[in-house]
N, C-alpha and C positions, 0 to 999 in steps of 0.2 A: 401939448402932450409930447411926452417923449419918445422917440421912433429909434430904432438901432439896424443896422445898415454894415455889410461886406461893401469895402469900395475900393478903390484905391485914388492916388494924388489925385486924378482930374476926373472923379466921379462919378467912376462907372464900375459896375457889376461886377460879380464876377462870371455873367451868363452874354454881357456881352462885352467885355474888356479886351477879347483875344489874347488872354493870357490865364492861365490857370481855371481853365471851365470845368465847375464846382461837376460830379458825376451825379448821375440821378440812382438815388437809393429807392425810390419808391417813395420818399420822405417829402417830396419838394411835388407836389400839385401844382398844375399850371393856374390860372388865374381863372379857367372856364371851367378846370374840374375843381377846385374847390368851391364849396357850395352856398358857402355865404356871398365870396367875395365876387362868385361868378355873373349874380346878379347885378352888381355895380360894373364888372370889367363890361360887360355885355352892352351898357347904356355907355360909357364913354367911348366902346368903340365905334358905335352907333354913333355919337357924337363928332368920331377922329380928331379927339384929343387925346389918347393912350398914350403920345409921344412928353405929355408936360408932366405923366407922372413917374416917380422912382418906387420901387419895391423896396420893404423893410419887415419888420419886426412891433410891434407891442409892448413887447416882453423880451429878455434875454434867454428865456427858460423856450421861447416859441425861435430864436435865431439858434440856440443849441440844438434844438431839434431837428433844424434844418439842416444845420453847418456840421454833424455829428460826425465827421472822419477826423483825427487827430492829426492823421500823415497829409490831409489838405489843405489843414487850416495849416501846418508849418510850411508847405510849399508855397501857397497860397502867400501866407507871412512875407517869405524870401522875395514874393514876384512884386512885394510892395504894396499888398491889401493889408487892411486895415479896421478895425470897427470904430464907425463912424455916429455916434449920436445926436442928431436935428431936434429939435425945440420945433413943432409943427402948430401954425394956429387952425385948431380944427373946423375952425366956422366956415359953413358953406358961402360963395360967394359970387357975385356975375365977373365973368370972364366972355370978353369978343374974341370970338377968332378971324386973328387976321387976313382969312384967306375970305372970308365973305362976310366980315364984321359981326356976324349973328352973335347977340349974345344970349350966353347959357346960364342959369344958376348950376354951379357946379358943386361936388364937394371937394375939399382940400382932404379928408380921407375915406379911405375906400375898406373899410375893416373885411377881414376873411378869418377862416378857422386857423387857419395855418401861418398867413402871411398878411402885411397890407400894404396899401400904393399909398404914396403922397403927393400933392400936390409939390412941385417942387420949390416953386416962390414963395411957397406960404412956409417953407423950413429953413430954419436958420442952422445952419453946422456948429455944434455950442461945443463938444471936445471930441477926440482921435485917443483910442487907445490900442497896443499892440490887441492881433488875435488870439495870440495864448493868455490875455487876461483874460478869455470867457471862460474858460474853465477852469 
């Protein structure tokens, strides 16, 4: 499936990249108040694997909604982010974690109303395009 994604070069967010932290509109639910996705976020933190997944998108129309300032997607632009689109295999899978080998059927994604997580090894980075092409 295709996943779309604010990132910049070396793959991080823009909520933890320390450069350009997107502001909160009201638009952007955390992972425990969105209601779909809170019951998945819930079960991998209960896990402590929350660190192998990346947040993204569905739909471009669900990343426009989030990403909705003009003047932050062009700073954002400057600081070097970018919309990044991953090819995600969505099949659930076992995964050992290596802090106590346990292993878990996990899933590779996490759907929400607003947003979803992805497994990060299970996404391939297939193209990069500037963020003024979302609108």
């Amino acid at each position: 499936m295709e996943v779309y994604r604010v990132e910049n070069e070396s793959h991080r967010g823009p909520y933890n990249a320390g450069e350009a932290y997107h502001p909160d509109t009201g638009d952007q639910p955390t992972p425990w108040c969105d209601r779909r996705l809170s019951r998945h976020w819930d079960k991998v933190n209960a896990q402590n694997i929350e660190s192998q997944y990346l947040f993204g998108f569905g739909t471009l129309d669900q990343l426009r909604k989030w990403f909705n300032d003009p003047a932050w997607l062009n700073e954002a632009e400057e600081e070097g982010f970018r919309l990044a689109v991953y090819d995600v295999d969505p099949q659930p899978f076992m995964y050992e974690r290596p802090f106590d080998e346990r292993k878990l059927l996990v899933d590779a994604v996490l759907p929400g109303d607003n947003q979803l997580c992805f497994w990060k090894d299970s996404a391939r980075l297939v193209r990069t395009a500037p963020l003024s092409s979302i609108y």
